[in-house]
Backbone as CSV, one residue per row, in Angstrom:
resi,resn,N_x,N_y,N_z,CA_x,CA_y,CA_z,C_x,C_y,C_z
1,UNK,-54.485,-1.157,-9.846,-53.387,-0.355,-10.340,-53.958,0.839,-11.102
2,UNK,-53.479,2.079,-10.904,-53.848,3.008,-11.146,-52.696,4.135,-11.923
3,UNK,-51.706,3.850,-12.709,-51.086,4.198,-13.036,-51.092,5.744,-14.014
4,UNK,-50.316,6.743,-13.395,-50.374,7.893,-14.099,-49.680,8.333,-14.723
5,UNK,-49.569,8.798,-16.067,-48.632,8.781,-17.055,-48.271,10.521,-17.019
6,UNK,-47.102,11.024,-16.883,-47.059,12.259,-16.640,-46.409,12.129,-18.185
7,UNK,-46.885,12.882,-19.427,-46.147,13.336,-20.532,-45.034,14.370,-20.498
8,UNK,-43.784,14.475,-21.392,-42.784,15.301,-20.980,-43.414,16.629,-21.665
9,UNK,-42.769,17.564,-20.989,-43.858,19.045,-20.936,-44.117,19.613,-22.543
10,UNK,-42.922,19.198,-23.288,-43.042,19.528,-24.508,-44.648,18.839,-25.159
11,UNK,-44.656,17.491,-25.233,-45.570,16.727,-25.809,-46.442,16.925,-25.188
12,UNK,-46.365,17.221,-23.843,-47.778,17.720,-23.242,-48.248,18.578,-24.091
13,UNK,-47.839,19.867,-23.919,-48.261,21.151,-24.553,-48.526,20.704,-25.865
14,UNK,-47.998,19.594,-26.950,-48.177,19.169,-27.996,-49.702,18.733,-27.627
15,UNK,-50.327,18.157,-27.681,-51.249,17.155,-27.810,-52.425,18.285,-26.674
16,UNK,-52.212,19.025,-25.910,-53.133,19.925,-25.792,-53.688,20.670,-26.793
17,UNK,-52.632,21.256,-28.027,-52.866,21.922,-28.813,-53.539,21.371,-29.652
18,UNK,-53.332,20.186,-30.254,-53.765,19.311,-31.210,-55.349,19.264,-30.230
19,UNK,-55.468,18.750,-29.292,-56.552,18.212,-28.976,-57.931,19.722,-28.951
20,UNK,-56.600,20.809,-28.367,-57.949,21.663,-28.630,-58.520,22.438,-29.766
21,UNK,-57.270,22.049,-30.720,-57.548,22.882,-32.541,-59.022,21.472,-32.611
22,UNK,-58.249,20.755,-32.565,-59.566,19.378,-32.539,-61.269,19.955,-32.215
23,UNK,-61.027,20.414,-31.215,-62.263,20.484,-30.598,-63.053,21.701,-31.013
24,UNK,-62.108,22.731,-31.807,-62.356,24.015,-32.538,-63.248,23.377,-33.877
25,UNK,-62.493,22.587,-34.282,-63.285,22.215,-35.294,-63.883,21.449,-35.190
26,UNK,-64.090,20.433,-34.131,-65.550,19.483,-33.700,-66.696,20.927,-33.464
27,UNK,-66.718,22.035,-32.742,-67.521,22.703,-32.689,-67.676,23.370,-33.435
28,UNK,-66.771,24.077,-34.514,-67.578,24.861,-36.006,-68.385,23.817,-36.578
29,UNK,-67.804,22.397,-36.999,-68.984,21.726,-37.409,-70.382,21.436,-36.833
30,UNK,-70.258,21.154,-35.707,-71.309,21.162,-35.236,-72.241,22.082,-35.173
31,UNK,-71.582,23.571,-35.574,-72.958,24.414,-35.341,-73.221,24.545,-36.821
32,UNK,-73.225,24.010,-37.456,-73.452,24.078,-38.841,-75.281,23.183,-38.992
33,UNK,-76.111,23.667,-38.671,-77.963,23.062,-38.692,-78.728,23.469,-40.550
34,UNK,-77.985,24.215,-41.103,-78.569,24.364,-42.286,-79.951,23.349,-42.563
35,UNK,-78.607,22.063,-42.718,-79.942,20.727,-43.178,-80.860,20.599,-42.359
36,UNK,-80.988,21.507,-41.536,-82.315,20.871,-40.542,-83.515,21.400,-40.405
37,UNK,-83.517,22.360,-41.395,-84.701,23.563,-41.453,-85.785,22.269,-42.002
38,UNK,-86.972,22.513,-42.030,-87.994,21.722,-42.429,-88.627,22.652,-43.221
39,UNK,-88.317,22.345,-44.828,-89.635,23.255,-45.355,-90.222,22.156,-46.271
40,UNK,-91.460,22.963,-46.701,-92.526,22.023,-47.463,-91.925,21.854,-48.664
41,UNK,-91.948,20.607,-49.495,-91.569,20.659,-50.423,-92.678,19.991,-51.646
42,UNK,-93.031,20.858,-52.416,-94.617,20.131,-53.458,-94.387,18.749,-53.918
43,UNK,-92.789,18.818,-54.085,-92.405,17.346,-55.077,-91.717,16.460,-54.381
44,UNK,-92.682,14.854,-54.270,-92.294,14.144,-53.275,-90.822,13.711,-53.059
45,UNK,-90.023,13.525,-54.429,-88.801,13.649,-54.402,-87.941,14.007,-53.694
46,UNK,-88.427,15.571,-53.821,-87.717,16.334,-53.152,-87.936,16.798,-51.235
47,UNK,-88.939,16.146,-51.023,-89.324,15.200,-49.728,-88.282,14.761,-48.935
48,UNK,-88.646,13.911,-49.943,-87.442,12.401,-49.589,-85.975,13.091,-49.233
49,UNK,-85.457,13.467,-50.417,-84.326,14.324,-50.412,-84.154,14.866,-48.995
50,UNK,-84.893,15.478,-48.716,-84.596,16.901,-47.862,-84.902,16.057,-46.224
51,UNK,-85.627,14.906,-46.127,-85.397,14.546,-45.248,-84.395,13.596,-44.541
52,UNK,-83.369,12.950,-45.953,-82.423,11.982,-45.957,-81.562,12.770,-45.700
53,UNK,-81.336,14.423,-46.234,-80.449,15.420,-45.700,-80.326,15.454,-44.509
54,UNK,-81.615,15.674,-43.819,-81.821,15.420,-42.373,-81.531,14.786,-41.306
55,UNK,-81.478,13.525,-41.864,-81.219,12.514,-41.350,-79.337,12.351,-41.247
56,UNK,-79.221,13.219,-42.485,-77.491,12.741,-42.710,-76.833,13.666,-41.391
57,UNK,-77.401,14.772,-41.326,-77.457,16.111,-40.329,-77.315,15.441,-39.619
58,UNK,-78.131,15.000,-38.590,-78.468,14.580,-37.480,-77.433,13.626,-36.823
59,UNK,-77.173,12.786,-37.951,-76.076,11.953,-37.418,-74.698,12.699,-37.732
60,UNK,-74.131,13.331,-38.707,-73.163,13.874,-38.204,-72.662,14.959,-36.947
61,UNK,-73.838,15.601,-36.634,-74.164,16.286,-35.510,-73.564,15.563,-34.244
62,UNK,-74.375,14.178,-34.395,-74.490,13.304,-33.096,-73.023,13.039,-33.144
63,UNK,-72.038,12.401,-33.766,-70.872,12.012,-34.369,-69.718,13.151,-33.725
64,UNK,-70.112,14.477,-34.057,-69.335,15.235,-33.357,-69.480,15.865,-32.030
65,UNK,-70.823,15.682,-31.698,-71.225,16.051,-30.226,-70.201,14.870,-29.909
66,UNK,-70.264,13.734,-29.715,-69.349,12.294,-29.301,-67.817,12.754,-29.749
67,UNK,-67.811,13.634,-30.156,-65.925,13.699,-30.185,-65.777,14.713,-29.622
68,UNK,-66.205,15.913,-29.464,-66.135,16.647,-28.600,-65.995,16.622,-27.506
69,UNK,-66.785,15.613,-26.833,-66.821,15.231,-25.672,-65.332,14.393,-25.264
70,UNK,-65.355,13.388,-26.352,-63.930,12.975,-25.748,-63.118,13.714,-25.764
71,UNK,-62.982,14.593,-26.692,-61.817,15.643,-26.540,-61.625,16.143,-25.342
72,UNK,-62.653,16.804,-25.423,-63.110,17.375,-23.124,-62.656,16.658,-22.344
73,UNK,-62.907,15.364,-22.393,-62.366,14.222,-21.401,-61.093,14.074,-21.304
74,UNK,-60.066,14.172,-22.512,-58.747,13.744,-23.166,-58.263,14.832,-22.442
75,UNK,-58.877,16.291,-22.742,-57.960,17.440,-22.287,-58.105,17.187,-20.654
76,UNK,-59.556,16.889,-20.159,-59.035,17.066,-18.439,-58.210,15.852,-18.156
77,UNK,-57.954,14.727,-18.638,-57.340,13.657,-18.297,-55.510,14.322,-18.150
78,UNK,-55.383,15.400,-19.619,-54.036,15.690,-19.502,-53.884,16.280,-18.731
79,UNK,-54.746,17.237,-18.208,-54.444,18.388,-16.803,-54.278,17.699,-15.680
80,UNK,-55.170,16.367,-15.411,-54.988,16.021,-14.375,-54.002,14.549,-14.302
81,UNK,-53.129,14.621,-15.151,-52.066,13.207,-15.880,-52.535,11.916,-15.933
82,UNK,-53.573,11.817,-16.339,-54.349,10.455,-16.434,-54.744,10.472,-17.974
83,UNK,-53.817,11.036,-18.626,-53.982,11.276,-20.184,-53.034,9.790,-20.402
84,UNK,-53.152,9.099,-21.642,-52.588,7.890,-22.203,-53.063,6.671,-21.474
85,UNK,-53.990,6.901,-20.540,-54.015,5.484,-19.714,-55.407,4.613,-20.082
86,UNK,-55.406,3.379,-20.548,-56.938,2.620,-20.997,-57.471,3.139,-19.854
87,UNK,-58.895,3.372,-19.808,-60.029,3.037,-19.031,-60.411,1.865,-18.408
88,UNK,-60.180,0.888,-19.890,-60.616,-0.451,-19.443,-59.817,-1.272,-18.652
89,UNK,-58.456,-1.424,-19.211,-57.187,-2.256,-18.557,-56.313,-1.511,-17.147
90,UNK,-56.393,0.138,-17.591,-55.467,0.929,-17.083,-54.185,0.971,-17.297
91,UNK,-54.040,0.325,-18.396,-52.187,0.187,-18.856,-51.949,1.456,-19.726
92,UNK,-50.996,1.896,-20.302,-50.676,2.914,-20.969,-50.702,2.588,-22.425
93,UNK,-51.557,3.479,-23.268,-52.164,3.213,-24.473,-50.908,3.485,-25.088
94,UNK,-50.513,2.826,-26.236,-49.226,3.369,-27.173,-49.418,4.669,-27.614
95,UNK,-48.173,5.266,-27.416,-47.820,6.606,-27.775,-48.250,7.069,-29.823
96,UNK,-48.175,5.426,-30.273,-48.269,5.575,-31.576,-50.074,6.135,-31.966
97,UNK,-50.902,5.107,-31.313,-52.812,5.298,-31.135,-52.267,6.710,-30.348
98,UNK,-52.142,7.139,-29.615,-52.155,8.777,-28.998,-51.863,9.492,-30.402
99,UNK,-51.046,9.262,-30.977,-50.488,10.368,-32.124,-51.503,10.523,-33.116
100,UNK,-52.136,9.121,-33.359,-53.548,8.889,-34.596,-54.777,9.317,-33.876
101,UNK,-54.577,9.145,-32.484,-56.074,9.674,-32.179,-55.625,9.696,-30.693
102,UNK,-55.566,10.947,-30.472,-55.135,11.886,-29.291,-55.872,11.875,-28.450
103,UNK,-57.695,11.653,-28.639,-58.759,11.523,-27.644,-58.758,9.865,-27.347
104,UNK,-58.107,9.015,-27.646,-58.444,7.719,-27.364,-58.565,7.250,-25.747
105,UNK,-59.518,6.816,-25.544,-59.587,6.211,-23.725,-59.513,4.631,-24.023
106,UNK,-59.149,3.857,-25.208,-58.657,2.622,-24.774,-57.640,2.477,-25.587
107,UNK,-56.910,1.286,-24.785,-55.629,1.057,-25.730,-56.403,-0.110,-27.070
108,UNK,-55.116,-0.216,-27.837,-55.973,-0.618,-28.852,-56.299,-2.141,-28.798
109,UNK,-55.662,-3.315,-27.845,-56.699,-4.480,-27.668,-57.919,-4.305,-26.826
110,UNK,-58.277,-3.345,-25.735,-59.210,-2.979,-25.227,-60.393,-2.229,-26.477
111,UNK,-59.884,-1.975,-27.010,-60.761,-0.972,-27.999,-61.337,-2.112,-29.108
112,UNK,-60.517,-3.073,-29.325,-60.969,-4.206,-30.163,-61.804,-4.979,-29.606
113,UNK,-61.602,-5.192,-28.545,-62.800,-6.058,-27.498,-63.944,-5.332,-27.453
114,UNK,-63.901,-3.415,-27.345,-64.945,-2.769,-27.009,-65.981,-3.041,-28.538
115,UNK,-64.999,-3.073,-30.080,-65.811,-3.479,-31.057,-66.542,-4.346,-31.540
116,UNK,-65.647,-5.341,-30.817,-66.318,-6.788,-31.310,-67.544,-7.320,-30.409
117,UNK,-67.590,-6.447,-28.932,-68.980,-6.845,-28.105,-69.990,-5.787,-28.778
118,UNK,-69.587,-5.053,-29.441,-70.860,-3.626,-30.214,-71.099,-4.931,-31.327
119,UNK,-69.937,-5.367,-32.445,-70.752,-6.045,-33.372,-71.639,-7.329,-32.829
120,UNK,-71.317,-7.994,-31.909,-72.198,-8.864,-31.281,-72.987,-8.439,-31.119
121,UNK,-73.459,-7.253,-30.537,-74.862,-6.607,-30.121,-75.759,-6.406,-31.207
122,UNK,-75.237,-5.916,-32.215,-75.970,-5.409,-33.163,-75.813,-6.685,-33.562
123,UNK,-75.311,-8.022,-34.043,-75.755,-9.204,-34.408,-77.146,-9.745,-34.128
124,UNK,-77.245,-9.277,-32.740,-78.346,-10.265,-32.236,-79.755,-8.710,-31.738
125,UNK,-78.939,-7.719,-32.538,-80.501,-7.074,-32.321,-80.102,-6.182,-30.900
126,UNK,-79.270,-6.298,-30.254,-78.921,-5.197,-29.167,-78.422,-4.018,-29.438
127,UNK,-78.680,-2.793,-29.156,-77.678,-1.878,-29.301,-77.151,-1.889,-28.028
128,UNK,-76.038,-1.601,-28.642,-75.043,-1.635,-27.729,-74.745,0.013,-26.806
């Protein structure tokens, strides 16, 4: 079953907008590298510091490269009406998870299953 959810044109155009102000600001943040310059620093402290900055960088970077992307995905899904539908199940995700998070590709018991096999992984030492 492959079910395609055509949104009514209003909410369409809604949730395009949302999704692409979204993605405006997934990409100003992202080009934001300040923390990533590497300079020498005499005092080990400030070492440490500047590389935990780094580190914080890096992962928020990574964090929004990953939403961006779904956004991308979310918007071609709406162009091509396969917007609201799990990935995993293929049923139609609640309109309520669309409103909280507009890029979502699972509904939300699929998305709970997708968490609880990540915390298993990382239980036993897998990344997931």
């Amino acid at each position: 079953m492959n079910p395609k959810i055509t949104p009514i044109p209003n909410q369409k155009r809604l949730r395009k907008a949302i999704l692409e102000a979204r993605l405006t600001e997934a990409l100003r943040i992202s080009g934001q590298r300040e923390n990533l310059d590497i300079e020498y620093q005499a005092d080990p402290i400030d070492q440490v510091r500047a590389g935990v900055d780094r580190d914080i960088t890096v992962e928020q970077l990574k964090r929004q490269t990953r939403l961006s992307q779904e956004i991308r995905t979310a918007l071609k899904k709406l162009d091509g009406n396969l917007y609201g539908v799990c990935e995993a199940c293929e049923e139609p995700i609640a309109q309520q998870r669309l409103a909280a998070i507009p890029w979502a590709r699972l509904c939300v018991k699929c998305q709970s299953r997708a968490e609880a096999q990540e915390r298993e992984g990382e239980q036993f030492g897998h990344a997931a």
